[in-house]
C-alpha positions in Angstrom: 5.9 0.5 15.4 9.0 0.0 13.3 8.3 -3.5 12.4 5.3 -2.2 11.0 6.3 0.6 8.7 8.9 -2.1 7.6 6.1 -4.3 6.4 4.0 -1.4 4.9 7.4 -0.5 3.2 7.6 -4.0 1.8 3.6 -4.0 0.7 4.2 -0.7 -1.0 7.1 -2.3 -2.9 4.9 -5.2 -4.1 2.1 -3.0 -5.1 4.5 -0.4 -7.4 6.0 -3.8 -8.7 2.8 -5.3 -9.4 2.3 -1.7 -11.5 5.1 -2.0 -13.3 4.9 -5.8 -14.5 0.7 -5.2 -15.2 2.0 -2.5 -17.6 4.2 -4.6 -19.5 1.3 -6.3 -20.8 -0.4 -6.0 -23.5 -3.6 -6.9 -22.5 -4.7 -5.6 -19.1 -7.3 -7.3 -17.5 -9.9 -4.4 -15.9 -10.3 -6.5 -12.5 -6.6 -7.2 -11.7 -5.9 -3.1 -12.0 -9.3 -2.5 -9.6 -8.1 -5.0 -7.2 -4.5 -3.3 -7.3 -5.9 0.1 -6.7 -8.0 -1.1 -3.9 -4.9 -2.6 -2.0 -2.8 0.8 -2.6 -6.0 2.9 -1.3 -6.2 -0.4 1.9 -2.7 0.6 2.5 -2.9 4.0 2.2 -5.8 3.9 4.6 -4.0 1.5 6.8 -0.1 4.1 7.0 -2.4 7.2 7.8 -4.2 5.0 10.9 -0.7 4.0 11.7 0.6 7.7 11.7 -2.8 8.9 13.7 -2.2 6.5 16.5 1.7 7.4 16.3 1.2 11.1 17.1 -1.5 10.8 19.4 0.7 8.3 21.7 3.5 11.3 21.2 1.4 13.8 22.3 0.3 11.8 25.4 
């Protein structure tokens, strides 16, 4: 379990990276931020499955 909070740790790094180097440009192509802000909501969707599972093996 906590190998894999490390690596969602280390994607949610490179995605808030990825934010801050797209907004240094000027020109922003519309795909690149749609296919950033479907990776943050895939890992978003992927910390709360992890979290789920977590408590329910807790509470067994």
């Amino acid at each position: 379990m906590a190998q894999t909070m490390n690596e969602m740790e280390i994607i949610s790094k490179a995605i808030y990276s990825t934010y801050e180097l797209l907004g240094r440009e000027e020109r922003l192509p519309e795909v690149a931020l749609v296919n950033l802000k479907e990776a943050e909501e895939s890992l978003n969707k992927a910390l709360e499955y992890v979290l789920l599972n977590r408590r329910i093996e807790r509470s067994s």
